[in-house]
C-alpha positions as CSV (number, residue, x, y, z in Angstrom):
1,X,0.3,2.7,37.8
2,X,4.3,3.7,37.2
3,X,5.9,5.6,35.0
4,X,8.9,4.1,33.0
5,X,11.5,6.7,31.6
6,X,9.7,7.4,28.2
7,X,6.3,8.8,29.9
8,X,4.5,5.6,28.7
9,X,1.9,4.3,32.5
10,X,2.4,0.8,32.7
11,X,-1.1,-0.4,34.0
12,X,-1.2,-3.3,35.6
13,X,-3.9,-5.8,33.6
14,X,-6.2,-3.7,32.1
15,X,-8.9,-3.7,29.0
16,X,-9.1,-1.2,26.5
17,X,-11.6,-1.5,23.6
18,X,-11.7,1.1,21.3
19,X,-15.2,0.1,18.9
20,X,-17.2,1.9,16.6
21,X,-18.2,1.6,12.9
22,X,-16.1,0.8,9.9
23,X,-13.5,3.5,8.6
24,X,-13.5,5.0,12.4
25,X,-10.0,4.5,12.8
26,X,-10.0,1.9,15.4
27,X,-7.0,0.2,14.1
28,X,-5.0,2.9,13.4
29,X,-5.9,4.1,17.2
30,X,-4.9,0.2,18.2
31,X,-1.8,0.1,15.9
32,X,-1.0,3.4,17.5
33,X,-1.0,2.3,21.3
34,X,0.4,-0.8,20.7
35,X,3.4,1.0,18.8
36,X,3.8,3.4,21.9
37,X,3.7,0.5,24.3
38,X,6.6,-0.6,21.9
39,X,8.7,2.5,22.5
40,X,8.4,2.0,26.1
41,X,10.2,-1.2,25.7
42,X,7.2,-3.3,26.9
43,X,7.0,-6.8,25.1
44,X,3.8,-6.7,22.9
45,X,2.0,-9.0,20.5
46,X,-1.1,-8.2,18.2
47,X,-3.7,-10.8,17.5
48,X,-6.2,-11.1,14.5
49,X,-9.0,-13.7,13.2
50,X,-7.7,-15.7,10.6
51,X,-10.1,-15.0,8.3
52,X,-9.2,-10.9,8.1
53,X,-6.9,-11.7,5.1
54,X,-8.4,-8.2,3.4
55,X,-5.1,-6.4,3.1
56,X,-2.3,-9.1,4.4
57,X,-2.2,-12.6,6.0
58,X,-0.1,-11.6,8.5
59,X,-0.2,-8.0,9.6
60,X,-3.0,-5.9,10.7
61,X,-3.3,-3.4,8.2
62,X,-5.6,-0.2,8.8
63,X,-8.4,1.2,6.0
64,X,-5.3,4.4,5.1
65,X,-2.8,1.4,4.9
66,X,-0.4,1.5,8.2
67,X,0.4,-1.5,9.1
68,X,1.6,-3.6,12.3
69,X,3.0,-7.1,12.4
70,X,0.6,-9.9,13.7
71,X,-0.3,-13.1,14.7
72,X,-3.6,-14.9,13.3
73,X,-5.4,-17.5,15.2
74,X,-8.8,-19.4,14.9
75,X,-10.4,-19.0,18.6
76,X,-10.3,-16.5,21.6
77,X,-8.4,-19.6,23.6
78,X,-5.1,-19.4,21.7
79,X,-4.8,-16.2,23.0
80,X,-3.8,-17.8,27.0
81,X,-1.1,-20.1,25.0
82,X,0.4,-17.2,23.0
83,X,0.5,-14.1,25.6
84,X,2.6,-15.6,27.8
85,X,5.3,-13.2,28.9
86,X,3.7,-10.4,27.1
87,X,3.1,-7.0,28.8
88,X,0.8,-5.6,26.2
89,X,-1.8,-8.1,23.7
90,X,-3.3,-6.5,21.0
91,X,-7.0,-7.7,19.3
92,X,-8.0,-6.3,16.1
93,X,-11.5,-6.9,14.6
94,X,-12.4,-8.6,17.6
95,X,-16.1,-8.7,16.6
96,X,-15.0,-11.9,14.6
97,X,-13.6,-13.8,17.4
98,X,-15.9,-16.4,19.6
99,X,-17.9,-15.5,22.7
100,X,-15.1,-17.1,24.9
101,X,-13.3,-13.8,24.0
102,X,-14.2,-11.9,26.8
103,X,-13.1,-14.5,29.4
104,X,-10.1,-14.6,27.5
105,X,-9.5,-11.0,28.1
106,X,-10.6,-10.9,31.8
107,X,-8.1,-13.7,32.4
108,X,-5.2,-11.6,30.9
109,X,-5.5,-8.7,32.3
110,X,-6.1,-10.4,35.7
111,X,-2.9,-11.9,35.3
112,X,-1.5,-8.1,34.7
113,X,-1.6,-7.4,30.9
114,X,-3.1,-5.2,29.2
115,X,-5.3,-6.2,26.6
116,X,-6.3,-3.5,24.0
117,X,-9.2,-4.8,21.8
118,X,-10.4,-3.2,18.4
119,X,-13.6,-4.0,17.0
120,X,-17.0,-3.1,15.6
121,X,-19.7,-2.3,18.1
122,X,-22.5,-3.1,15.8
123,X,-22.8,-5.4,12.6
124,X,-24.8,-3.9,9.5
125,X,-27.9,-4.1,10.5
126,X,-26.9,-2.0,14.2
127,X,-27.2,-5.2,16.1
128,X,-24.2,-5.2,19.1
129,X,-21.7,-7.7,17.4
130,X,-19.9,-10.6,18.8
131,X,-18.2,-10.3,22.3
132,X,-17.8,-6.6,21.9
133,X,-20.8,-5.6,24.0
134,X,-19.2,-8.1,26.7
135,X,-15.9,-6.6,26.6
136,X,-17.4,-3.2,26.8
137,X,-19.2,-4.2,30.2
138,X,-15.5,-5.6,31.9
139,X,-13.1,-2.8,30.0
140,X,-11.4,-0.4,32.4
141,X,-11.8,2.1,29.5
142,X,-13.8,2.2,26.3
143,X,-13.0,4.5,23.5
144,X,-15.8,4.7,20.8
145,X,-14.4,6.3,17.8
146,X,-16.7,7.9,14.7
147,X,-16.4,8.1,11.0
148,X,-18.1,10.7,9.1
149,X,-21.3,9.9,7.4
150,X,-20.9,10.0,3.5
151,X,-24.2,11.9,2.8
152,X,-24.6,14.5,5.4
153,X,-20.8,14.6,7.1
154,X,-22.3,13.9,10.7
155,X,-20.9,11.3,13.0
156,X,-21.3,8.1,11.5
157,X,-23.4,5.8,13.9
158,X,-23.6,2.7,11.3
159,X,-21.2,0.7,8.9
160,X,-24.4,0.3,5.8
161,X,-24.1,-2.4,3.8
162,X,-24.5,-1.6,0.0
163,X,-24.5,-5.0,-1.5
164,X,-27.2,-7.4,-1.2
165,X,-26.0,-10.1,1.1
166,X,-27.5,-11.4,4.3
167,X,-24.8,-13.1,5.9
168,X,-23.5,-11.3,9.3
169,X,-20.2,-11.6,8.4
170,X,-19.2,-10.1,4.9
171,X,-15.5,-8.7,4.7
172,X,-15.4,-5.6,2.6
173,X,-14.1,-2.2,2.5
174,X,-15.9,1.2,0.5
175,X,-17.4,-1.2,-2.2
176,X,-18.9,-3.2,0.5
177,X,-20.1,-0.4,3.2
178,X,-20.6,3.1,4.1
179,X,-20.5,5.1,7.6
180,X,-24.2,6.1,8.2
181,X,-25.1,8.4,10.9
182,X,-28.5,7.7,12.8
183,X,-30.9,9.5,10.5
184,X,-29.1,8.9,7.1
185,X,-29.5,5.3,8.3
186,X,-32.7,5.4,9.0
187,X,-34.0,7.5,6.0
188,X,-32.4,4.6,3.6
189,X,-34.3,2.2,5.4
190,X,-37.4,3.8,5.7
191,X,-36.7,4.2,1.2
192,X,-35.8,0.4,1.2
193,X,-38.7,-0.7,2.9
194,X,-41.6,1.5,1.0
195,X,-40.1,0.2,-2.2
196,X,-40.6,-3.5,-1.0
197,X,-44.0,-2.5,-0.9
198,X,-44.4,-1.4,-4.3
């Protein structure tokens, strides 16, 4: 690891993945590395799925509305065509991207980048999501960041879902979802479920 002038390390290929649930700040912690890795005159790029078009098409945008420009791409495999000569890549919401995504990452850094991956740990229903559990397991460093739970002001453990829809991948902001902590969580569905059986 060296030092350049402006105190910024330079780590030689390296994963970073800062999860957690929804209104966390993962993104604002993601746009702010990738804006110090900026300062330090490093080349960086910031990748997004495609189909995060919530706040802008082409910038990744956090939930208090600072934003970073972006690329958008449709698989984890663009990634190895459009990091080339990049010192720093940059994933946000990388629970939407394919399994493939933590080769992907692997390779990178391997080849001395560092990757820096944002994403939900767990999906609604606090089942691990996507390839973040495998990007976890391979990260040099994981960073799980909390939001405050809307009913009690604990740590938030879950992103609830407050509309009725079943599909896994619902994008949304506070009309959509709610940080939960464990026992909030679990006292909503302990209510859900006893009025299913009335």
């Amino acid at each position: 690891m060296t030092n350049n002038l402006t105190g910024e390390s330079r780590h030689p290929g390296r994963i970073e993945v800062v999860c957690g649930s929804m209104f966390s700040g993962k993104t604002e912690e993601l746009i702010r590395r990738m804006r110090r890795a900026k300062f330090a005159k490093q080349k960086v790029e910031i990748f997004k799925p495609s189909i995060d078009t919530r706040y802008s098409e082409e910038e990744v945008v956090s939930h208090d509305r600072h934003a970073i420009p972006s690329t958008p791409i449709d698989a984890s495999a663009q990634l190895l065509l459009l990091a080339s000569d990049i010192d720093v890549v940059g994933i946000d919401e990388a629970q939407f991207f394919d399994e493939g995504l933590v080769e992907v990452c692997n390779e990178l850094a391997n080849r001395g980048v560092r990757v820096i991956v944002a994403g939900l740990d767990m999906d609604y229903k606090g089942i691990p999501f996507g390839p973040i559990p495998g990007l976890c397991a391979i990260a040099d460093e994981v960073t799980k960041v909390h939001a405050i739970c809307v009913r009690c002001g604990a740590l938030a453990y879950i992103s609830h879902r407050k509309v009725e829809n079943e599909r896994r991948v619902l994008l949304g902001e506070t009309e959509q979802y709610e940080p939960l902590c464990r026992e909030c969580y679990r006292q909503l569905q302990n209510h859900e479920e006893s009025l299913k059986r009335v």
